[in-house]
C-alpha positions in Angstrom: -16.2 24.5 -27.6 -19.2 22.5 -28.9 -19.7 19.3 -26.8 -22.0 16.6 -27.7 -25.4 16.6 -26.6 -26.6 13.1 -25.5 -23.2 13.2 -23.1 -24.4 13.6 -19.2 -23.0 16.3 -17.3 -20.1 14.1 -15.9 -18.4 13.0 -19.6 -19.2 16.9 -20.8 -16.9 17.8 -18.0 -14.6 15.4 -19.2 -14.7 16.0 -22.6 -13.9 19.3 -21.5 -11.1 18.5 -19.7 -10.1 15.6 -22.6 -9.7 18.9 -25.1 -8.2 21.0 -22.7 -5.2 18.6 -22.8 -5.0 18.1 -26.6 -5.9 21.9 -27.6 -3.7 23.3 -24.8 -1.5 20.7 -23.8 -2.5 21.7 -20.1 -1.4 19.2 -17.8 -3.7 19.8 -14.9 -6.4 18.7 -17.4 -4.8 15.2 -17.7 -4.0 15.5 -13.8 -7.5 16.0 -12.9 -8.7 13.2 -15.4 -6.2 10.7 -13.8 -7.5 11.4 -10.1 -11.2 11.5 -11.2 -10.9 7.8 -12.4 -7.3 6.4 -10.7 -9.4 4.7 -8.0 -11.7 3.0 -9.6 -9.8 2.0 -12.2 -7.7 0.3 -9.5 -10.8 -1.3 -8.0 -11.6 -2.5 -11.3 -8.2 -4.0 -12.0 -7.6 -5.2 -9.1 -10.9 -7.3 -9.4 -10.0 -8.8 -12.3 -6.1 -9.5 -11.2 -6.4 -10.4 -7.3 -3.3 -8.7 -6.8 -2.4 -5.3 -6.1 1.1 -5.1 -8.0 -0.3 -5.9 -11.2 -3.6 -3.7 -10.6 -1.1 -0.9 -9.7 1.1 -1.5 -13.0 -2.0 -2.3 -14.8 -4.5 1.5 -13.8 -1.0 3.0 -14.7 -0.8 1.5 -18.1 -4.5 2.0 -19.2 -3.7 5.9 -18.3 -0.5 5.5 -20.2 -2.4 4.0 -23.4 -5.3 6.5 -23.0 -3.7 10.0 -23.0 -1.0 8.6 -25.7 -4.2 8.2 -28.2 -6.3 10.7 -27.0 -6.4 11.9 -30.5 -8.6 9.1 -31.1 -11.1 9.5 -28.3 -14.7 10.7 -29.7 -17.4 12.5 -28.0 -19.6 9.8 -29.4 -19.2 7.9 -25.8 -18.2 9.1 -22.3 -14.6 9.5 -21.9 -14.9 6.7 -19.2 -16.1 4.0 -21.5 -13.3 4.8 -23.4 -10.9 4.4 -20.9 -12.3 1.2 -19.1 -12.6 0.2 -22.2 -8.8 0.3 -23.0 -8.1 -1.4 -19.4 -10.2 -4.0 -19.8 -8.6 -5.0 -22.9 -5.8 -4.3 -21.7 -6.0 -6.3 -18.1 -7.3 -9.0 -20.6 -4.3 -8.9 -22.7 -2.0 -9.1 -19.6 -3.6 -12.3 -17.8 -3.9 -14.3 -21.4 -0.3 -13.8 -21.7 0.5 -14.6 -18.1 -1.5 -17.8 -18.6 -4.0 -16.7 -16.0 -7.1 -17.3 -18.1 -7.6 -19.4 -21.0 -9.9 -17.3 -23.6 -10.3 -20.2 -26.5 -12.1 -19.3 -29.1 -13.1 -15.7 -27.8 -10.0 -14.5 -29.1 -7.9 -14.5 -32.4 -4.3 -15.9 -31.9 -3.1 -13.1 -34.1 -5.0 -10.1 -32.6 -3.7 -7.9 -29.7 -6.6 -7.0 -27.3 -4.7 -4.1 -25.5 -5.4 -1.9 -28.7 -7.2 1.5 -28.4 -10.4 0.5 -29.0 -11.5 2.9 -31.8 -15.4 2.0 -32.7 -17.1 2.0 -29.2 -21.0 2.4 -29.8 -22.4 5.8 -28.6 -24.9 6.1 -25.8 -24.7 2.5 -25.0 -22.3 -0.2 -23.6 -21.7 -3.6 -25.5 -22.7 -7.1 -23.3 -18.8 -6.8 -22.2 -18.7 -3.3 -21.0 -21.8 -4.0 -19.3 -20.3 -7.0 -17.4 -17.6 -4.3 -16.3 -19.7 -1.8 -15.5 -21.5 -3.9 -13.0 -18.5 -5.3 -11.5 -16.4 -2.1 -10.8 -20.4 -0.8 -9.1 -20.9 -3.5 -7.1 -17.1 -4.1 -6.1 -17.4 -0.3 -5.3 -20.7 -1.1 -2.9 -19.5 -4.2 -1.7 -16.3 -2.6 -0.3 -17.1 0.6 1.1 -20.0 -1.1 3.0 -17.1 -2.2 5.2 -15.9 1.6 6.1 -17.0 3.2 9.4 -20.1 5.3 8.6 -18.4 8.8 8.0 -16.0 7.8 5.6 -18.6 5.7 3.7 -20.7 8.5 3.5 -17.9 11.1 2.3 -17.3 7.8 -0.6 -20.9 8.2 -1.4 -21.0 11.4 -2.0 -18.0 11.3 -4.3 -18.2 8.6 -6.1 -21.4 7.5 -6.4 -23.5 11.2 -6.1 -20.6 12.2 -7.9 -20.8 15.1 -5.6 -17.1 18.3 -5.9 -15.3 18.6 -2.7 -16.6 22.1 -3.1 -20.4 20.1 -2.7 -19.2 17.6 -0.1 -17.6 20.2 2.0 -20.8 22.6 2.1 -23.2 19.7 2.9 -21.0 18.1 5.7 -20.2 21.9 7.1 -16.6 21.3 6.9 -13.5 23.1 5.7 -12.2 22.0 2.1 -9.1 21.1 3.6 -10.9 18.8 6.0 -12.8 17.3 3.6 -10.2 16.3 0.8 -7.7 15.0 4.1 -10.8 12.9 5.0 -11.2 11.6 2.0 -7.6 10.6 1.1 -8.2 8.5 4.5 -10.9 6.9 3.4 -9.4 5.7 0.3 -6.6 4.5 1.8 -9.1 2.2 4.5 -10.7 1.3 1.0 -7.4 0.2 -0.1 -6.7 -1.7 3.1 -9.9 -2.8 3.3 -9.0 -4.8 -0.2 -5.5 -5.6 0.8 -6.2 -7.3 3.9 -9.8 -8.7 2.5 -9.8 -12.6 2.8 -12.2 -12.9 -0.4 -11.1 -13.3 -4.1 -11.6 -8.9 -5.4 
């Protein structure tokens, strides 16, 4: 399997994982795409939403778009661009037709923004993906600087270091059980933590 060069080791795995799926159909592949990004695509969508029911509906809809045109996904980019790519547009989509934001002239009446997005420039991120990029890091930062200093660090290691459980549970000395409980807890005090936040996310 020949796999682009310029990619970093993350969006190689991923683009491993991305051909696994279409060459194989293998459905752990999409699985273990889904619970690599599921999170932060939430904290992305729910930053751009304020509310958790249309976040929810909303990470579930960019997945749904993404591995229904996978076909069209290129090694050109990381397989994460791609997809916050798609949730973006398609979070934007959503609120203009809600009536939540008023876009003007930044948007043809006639054009759907929720399409796959199917020229994305390699290696770097346009000004808008940028903007995204920044929010989802520092949203990221912002809220797990709230969580008691065990969980944070198991989130840093994950998400940030970009650390396996394998990694995580050898440098913490625990059992792999321990540390993938542990860390479903401290997503779910992330979630809380955004839920019961009295700030616009």
């Amino acid at each position: 399997m020949e796999i682009a060069e310029h990619l970093t080791e993350k969006a190689r795995r991923d683009y491993t994982l991305v051909r696994l799926a279409l060459d194989d159909g293998d459905q752990q592949a999409y699985a273990e795409l889904l619970n690599k990004y599921r999170d932060s695509l939430y904290f992305m969508m729910l930053k751009m939403t304020s509310n958790p029911t249309d976040a929810e509906d909303l990470t579930i809809e960019a997945f749904g778009k993404a591995f229904k045109n996978l076909k069209q996904y290129s090694p050109d980019f990381a397989f994460s661009t791609w997809l916050f790519k798609i949730a973006a547009n398609n979070c934007i989509d959503f609120l203009r037709k809600s009536k939540r934001i008023q876009f003007a002239d930044n948007f043809d009446d006639d054009s759907d923004s929720s399409d796959v997005p199917a020229n994305i420039p390699a290696r770097t991120l346009d000004p808008e993906e940028r903007i995204i990029e920044k929010q989802k890091i520092q949203l990221m930062h912002d809220v797990v600087e709230k969580l008691k200093p065990h969980y944070r660090h198991l989130i840093e290691l994950q998400y940030f270091k970009e650390w396996s459980y394998d990694e995580i549970a050898t440098e913490l000395n625990l059992p792999l059980g321990t540390v993938k409980a542990q860390l479903f807890r401290a997503r779910e005090f992330l979630y809380q933590i955004l839920r019961n936040s009295q700030e616009k996310i």
